[in-house]
KERO-134883 format. One record per residue: y, z, x of N, C-alpha, C, CB in turn. Coordinates in Angstrom, 1 decimal, decimal comma. Glycine has a CB too. Layout:
N
+--------+--------+--------+--------+--------+--------+--------+--------+--------+--------+--------+--------+
|   n.py |   n.pz |   n.px |  ca.py |  ca.pz |  ca.px |   c.py |   c.pz |   c.px |  cb.py |  cb.pz |  cb.px |
+--------+--------+--------+--------+--------+--------+--------+--------+--------+--------+--------+--------+
|      Y |      Z |      X |      Y |      Z |      X |      Y |      Z |      X |      Y |      Z |      X |
...
+--------+--------+--------+--------+--------+--------+--------+--------+--------+--------+--------+--------+
//
This chain:
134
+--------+--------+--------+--------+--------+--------+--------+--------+--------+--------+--------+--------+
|   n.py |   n.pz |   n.px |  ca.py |  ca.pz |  ca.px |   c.py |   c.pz |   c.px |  cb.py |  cb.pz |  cb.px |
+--------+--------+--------+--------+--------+--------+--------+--------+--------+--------+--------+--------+
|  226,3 |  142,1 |  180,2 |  226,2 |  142,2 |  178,8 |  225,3 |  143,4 |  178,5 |  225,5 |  140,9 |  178,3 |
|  225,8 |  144,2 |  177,3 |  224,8 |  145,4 |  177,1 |  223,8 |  144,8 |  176,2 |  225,6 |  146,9 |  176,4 |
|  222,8 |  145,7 |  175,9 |  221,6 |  145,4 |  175,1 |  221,0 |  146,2 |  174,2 |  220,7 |  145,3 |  175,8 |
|  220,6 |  146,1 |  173,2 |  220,3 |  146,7 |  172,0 |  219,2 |  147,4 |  172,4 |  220,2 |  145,8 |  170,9 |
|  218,8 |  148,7 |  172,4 |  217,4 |  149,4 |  172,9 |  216,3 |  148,7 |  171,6 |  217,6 |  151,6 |  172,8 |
|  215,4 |  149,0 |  171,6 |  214,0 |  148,4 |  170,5 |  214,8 |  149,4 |  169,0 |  211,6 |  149,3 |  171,2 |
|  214,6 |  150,5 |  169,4 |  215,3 |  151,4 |  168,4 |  216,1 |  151,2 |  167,4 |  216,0 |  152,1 |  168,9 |
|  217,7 |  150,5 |  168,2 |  218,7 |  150,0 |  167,6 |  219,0 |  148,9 |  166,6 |  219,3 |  149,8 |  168,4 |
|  217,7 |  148,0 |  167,2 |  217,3 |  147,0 |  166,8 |  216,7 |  146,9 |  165,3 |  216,5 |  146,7 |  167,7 |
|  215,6 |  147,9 |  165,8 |  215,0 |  148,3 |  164,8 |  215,8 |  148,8 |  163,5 |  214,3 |  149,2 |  165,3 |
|  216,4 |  149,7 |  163,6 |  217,4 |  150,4 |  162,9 |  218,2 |  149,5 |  162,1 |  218,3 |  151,1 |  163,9 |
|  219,0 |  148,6 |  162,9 |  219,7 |  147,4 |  161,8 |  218,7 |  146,4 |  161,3 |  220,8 |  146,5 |  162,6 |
|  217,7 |  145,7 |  161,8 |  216,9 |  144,5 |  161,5 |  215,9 |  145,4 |  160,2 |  215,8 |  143,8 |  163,3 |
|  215,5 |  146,4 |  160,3 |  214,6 |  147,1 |  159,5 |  214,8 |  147,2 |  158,3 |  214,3 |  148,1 |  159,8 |
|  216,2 |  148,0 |  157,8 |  217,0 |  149,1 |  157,2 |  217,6 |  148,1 |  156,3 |  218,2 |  150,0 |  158,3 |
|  218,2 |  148,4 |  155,0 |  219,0 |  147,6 |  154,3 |  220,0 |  148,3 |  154,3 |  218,5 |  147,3 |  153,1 |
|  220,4 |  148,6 |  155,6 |  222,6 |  149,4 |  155,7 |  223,2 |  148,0 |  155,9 |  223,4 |  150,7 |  157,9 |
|  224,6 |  148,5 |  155,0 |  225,2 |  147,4 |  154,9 |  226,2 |  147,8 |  156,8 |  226,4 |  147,2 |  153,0 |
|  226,7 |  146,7 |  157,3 |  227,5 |  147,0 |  158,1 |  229,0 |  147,1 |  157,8 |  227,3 |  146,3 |  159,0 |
|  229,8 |  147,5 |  158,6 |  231,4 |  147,4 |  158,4 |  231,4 |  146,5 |  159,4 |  232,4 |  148,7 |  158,6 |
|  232,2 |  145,2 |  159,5 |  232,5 |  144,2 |  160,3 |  234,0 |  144,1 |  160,5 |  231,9 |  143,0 |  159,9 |
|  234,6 |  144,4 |  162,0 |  236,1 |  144,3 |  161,8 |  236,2 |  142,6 |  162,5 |  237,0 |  145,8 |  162,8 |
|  237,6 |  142,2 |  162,8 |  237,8 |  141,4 |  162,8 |  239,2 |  141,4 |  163,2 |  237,4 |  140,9 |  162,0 |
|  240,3 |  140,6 |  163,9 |  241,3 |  140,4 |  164,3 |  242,4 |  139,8 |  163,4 |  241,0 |  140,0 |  165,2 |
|  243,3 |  140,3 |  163,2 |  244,0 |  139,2 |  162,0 |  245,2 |  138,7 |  163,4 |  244,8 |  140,3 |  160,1 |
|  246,0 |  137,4 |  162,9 |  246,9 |  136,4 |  163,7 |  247,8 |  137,9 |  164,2 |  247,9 |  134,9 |  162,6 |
|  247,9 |  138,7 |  163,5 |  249,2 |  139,8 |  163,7 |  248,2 |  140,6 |  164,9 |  249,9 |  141,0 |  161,9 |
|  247,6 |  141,3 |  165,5 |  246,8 |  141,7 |  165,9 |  246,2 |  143,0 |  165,5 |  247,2 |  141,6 |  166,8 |
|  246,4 |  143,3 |  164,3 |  245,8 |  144,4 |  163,4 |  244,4 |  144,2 |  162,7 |  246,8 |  144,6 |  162,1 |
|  243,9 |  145,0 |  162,5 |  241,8 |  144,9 |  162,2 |  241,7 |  145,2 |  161,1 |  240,5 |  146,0 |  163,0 |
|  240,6 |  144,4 |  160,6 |  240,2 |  143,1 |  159,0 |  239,0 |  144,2 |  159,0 |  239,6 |  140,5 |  159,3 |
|  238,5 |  144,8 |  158,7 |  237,4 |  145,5 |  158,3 |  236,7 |  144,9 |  157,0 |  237,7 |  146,9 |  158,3 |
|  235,5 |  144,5 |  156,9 |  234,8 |  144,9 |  155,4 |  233,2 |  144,7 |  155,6 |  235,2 |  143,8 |  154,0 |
|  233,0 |  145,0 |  154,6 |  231,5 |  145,3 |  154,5 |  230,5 |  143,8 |  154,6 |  231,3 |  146,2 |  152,9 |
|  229,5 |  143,6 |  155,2 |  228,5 |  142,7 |  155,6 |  227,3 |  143,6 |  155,3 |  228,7 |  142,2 |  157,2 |
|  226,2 |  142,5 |  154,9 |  224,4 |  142,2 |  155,1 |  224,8 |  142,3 |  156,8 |  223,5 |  140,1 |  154,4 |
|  223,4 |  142,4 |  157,4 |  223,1 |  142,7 |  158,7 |  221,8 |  142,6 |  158,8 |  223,4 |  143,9 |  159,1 |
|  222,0 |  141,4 |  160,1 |  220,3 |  141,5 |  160,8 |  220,5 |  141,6 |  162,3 |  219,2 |  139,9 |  160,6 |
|  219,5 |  141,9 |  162,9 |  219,2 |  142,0 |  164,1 |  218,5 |  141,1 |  164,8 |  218,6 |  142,9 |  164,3 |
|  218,3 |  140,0 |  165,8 |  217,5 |  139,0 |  166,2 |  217,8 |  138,6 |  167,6 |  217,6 |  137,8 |  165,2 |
|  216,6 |  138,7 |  168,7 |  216,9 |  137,6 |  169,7 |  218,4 |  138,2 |  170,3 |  217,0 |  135,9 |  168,8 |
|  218,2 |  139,6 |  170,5 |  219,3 |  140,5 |  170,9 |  220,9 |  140,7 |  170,7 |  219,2 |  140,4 |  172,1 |
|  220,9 |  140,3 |  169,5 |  222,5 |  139,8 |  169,0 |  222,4 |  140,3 |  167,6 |  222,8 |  137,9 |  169,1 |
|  223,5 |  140,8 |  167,2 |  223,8 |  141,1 |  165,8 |  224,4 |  140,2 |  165,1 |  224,5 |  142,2 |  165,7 |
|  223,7 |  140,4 |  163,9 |  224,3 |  138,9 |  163,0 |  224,5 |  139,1 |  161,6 |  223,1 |  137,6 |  162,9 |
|  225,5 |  138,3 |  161,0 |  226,0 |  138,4 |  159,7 |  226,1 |  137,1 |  159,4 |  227,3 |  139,3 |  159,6 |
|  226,7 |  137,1 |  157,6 |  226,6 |  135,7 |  157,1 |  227,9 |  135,9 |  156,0 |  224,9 |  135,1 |  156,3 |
|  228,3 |  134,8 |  156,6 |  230,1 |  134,9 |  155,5 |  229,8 |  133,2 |  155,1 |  232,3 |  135,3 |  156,9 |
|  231,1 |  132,9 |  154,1 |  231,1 |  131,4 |  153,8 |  232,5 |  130,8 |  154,8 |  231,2 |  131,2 |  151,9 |
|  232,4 |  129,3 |  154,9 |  233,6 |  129,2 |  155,6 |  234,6 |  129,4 |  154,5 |  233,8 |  127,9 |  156,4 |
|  235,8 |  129,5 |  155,2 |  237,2 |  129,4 |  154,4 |  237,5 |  131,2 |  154,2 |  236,8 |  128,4 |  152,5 |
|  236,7 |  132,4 |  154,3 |  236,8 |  133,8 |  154,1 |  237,5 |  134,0 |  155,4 |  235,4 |  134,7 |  153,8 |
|  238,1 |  135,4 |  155,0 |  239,3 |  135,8 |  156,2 |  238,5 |  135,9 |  157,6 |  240,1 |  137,6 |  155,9 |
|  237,4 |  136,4 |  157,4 |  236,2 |  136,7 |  158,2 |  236,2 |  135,9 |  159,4 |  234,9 |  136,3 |  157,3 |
|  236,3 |  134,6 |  158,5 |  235,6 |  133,7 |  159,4 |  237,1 |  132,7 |  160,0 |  234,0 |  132,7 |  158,5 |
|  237,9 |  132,6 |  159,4 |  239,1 |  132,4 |  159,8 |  239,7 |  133,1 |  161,3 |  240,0 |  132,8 |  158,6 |
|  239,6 |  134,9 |  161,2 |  240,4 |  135,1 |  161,9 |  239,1 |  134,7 |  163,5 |  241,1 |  136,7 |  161,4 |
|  237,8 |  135,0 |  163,0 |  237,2 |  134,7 |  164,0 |  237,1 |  133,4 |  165,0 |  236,4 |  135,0 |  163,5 |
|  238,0 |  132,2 |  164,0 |  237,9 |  131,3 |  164,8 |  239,3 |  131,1 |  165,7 |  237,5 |  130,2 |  164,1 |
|  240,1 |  132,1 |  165,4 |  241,2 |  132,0 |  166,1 |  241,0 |  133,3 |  167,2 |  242,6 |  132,0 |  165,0 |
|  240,2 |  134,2 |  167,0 |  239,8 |  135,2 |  168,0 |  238,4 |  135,9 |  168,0 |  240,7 |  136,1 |  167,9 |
|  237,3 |  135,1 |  168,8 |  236,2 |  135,0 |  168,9 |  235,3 |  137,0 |  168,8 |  236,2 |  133,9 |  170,4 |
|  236,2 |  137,7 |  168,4 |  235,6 |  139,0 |  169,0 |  235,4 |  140,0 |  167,7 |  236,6 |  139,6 |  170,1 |
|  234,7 |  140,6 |  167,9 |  234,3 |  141,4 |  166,6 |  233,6 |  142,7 |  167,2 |  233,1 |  140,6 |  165,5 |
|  233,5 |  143,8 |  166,1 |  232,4 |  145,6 |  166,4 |  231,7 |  145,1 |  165,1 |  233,5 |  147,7 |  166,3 |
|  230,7 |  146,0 |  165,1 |  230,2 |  146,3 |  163,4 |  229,6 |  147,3 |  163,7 |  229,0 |  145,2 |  162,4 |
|  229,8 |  148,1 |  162,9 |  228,9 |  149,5 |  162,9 |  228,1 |  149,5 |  161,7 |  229,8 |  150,8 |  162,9 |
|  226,8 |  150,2 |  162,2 |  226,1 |  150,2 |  160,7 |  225,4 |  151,8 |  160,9 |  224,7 |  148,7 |  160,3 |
|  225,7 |  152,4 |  158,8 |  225,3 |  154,1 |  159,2 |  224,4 |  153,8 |  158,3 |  226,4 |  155,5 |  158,9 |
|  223,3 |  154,9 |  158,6 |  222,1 |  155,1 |  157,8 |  223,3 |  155,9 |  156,5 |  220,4 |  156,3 |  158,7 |
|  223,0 |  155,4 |  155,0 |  224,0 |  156,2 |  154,0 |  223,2 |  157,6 |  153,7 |  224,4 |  155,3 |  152,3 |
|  222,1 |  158,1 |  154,1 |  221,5 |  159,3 |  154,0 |  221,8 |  160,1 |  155,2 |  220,1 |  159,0 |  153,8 |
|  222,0 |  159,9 |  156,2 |  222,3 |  160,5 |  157,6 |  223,8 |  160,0 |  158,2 |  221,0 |  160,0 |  158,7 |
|  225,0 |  159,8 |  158,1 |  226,1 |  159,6 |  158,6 |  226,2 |  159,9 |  159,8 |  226,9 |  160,2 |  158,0 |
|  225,3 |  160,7 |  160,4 |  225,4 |  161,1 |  161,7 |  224,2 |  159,9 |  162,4 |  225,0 |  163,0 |  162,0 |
|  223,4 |  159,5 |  161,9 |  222,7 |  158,4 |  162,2 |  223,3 |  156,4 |  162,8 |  221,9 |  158,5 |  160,8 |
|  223,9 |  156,1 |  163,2 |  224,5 |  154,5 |  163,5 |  224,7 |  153,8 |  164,7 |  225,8 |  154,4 |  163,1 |
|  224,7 |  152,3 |  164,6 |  224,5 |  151,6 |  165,7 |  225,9 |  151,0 |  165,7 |  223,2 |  150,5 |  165,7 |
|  226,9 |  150,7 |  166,7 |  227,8 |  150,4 |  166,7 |  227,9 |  148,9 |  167,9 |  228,6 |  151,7 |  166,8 |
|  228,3 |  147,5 |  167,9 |  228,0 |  146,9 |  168,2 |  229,6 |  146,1 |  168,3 |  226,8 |  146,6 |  167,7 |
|  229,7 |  145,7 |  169,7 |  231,4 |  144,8 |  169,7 |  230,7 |  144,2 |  171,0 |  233,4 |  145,9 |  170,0 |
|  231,6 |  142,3 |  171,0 |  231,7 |  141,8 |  171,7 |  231,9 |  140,4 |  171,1 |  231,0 |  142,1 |  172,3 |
|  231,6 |  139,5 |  172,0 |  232,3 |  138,2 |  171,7 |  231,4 |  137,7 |  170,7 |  232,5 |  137,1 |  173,1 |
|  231,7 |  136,3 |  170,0 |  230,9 |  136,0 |  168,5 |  230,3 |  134,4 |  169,0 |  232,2 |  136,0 |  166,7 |
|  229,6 |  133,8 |  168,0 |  229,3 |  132,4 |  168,4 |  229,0 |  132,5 |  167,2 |  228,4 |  131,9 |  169,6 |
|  229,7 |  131,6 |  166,4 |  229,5 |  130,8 |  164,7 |  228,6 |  129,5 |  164,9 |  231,0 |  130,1 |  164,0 |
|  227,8 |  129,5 |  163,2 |  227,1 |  128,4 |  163,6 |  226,8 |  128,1 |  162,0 |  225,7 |  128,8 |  164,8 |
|  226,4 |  126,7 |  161,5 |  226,2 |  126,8 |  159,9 |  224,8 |  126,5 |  160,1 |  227,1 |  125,6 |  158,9 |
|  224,0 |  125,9 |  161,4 |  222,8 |  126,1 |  161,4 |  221,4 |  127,2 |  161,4 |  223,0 |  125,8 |  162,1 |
|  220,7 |  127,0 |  160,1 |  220,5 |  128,4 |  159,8 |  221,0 |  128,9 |  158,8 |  220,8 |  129,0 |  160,7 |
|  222,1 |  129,2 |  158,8 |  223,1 |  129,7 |  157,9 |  222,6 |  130,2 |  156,5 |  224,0 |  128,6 |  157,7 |
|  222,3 |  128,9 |  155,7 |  221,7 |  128,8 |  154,0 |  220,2 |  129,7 |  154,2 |  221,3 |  126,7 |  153,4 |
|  219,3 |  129,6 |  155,0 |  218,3 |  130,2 |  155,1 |  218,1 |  131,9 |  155,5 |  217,8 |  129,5 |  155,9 |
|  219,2 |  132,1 |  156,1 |  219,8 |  133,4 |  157,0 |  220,4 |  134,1 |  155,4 |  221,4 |  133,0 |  158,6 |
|  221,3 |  133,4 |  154,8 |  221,7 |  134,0 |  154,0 |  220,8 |  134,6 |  152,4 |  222,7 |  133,3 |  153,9 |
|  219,4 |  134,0 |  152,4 |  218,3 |  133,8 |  151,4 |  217,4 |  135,2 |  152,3 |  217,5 |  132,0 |  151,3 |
|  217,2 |  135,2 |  153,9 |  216,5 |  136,2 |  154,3 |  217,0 |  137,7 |  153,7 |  216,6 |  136,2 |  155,8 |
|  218,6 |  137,5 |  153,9 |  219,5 |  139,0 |  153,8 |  219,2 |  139,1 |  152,4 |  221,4 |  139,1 |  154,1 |
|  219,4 |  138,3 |  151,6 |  218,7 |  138,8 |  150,1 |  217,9 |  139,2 |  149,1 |  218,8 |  138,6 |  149,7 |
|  217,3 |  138,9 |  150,7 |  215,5 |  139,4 |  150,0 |  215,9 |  140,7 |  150,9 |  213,5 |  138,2 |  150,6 |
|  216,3 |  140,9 |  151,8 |  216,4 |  142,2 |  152,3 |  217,2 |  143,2 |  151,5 |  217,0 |  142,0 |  153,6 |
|  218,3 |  142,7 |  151,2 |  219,5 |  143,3 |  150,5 |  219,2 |  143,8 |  148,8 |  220,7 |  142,1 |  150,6 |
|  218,5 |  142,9 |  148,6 |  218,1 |  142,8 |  147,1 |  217,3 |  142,6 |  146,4 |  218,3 |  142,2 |  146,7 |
|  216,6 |  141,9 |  147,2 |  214,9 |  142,0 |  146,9 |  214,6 |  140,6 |  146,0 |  214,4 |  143,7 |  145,8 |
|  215,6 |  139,7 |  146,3 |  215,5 |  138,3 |  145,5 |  215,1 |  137,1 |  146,4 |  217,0 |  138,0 |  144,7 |
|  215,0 |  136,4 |  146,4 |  214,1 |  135,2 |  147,1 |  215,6 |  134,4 |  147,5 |  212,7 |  134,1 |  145,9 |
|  216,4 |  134,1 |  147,1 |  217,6 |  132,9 |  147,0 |  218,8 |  134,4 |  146,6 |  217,3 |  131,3 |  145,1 |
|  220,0 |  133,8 |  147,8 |  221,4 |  134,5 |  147,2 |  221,6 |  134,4 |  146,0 |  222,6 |  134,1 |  147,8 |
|  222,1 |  135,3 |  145,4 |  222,4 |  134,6 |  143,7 |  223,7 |  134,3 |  143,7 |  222,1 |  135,6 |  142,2 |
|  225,1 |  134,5 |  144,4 |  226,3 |  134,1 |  144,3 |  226,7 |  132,9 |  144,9 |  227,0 |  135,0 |  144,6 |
|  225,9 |  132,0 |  145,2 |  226,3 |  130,7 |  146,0 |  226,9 |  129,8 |  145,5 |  225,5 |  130,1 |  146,6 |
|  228,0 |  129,2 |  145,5 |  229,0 |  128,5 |  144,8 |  228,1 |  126,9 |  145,3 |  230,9 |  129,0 |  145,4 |
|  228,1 |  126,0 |  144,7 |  227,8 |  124,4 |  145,2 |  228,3 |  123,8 |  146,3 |  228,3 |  123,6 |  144,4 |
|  229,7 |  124,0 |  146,6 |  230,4 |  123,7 |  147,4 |  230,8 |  124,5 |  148,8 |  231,1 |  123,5 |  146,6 |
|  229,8 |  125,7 |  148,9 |  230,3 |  126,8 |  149,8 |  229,3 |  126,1 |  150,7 |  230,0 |  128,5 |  149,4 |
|  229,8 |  126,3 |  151,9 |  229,1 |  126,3 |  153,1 |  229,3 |  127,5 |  154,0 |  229,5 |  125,1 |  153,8 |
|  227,7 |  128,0 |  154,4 |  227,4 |  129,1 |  154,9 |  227,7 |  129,3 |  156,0 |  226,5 |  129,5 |  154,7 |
|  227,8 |  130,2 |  156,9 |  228,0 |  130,1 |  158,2 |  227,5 |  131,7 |  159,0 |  229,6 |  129,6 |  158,4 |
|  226,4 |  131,3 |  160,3 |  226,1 |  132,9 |  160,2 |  226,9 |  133,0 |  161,8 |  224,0 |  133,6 |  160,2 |
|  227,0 |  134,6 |  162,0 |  228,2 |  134,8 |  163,1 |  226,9 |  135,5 |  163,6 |  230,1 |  135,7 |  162,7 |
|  227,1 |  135,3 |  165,2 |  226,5 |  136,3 |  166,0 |  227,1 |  136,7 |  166,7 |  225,5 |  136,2 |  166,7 |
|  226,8 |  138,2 |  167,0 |  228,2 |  139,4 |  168,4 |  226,9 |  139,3 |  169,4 |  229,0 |  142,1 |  167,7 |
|  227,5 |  138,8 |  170,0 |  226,7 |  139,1 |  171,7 |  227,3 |  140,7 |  171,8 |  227,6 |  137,8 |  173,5 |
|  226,4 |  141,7 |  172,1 |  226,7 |  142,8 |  172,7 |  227,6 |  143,2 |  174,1 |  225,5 |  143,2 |  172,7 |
|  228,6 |  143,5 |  174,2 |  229,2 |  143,4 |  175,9 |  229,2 |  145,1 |  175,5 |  231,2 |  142,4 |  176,5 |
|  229,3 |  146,1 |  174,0 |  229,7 |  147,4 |  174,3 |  228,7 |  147,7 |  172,9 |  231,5 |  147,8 |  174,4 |
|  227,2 |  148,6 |  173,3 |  226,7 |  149,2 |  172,2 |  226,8 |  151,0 |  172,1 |  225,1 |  148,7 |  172,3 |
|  226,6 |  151,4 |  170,8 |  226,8 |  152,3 |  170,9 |  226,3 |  153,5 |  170,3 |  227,6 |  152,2 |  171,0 |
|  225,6 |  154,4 |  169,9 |  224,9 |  154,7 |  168,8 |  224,9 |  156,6 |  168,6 |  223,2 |  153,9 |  169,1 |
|  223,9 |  156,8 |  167,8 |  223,9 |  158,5 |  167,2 |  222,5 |  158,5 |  166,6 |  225,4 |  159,0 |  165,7 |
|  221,8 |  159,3 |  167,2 |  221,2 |  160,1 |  166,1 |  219,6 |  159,2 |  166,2 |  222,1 |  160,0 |  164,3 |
|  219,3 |  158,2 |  166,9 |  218,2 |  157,4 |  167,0 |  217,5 |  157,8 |  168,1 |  218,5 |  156,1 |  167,1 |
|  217,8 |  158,8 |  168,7 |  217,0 |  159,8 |  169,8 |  215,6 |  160,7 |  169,7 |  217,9 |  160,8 |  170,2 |
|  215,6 |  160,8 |  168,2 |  214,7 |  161,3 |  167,6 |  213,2 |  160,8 |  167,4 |  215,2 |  161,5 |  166,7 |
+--------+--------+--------+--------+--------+--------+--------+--------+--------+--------+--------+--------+
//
C-alpha cells in the first residue's frame, strides 16, 4: 500500500481544493466530478449522499483516483487511486467538518431530510504528486 508523505497530507487536509473524483460506470467508462476533500488516518476521503452516481457505481466497483490542484499553481497536486471502503458512520459530521472547511459555515446548508450521508475512503495503493518539493 502506498502512503501519503506529511506534505501531501497536508496539502489536501489543510487547503480548501476541491478534488476531481473519478469513478467507474457499469459500461467501464470514468464518472469524474468535483468533491470536498479531507485527508485523515492515511486515506483520502470524500462525502456524497446515497442514491448519487458516485456512490452507486462505487458499490458495484470498489475503486476510485482523485486528484486535487492548488487553483493558484496547476503545476502544484496530489493525485490519489485505490480501493474505497464506504461508511454512513461519521458521515453527517464529516460532511458539517467540509463545510466549515469549504465554506466557512458550521452545518452543510443543502441537506435534504431524507438524505443519508455517506463518507468514502481511497486506501492509497498508487500516490502521486507535483510541485510539493518545495
Amino acid at each position: 500500500m502506498a502512503k501519503l508523505t506529511d506534505k501531501q497530507r497536508k496539502f489536501i487536509a489543510e487547503h480548501p481544493y476541491v478534488g476531481t473524483v473519478t469513478t467507474i460506470r457499469p459500461d467501464g467508462t470514468p464518472h469524474s466530478t468535483i468533491v470536498w476533500v479531507d485527508a485523515e488516518d492515511g486515506v483520502v476521503t470524500f462525502n456524497t449522499a446515497v442514491g448519487r452516481a458516485k456512490e452507486r457505481y462505487l458499490r458495484q466497483n470498489p475503486h476510485a483516483s482523485i486528484t486535487v490542484v492548488d487553483p493558484g499553481d496547476p503545476y502544484e497536486w496530489v493525485s490519489v487511486s485505490g480501493r474505497v471502503e464506504i461508511t454512513t458512520e461519521g458521515a453527517d459530521e464529516q460532511i458539517d467538518r467540509l463545510a466549515k472547511k469549504y465554506l466557512g459555515k458550521d452545518e452543510y446548508p443543502w441537506r435534504s431530510p431524507d438524505e443519508q450521508r455517506i463518507t468514502v475512503r481511497i486506501k492509497p495503493e498508487k500516490v502521486d504528486s507535483s510541485g510539493l518539493d518545495k
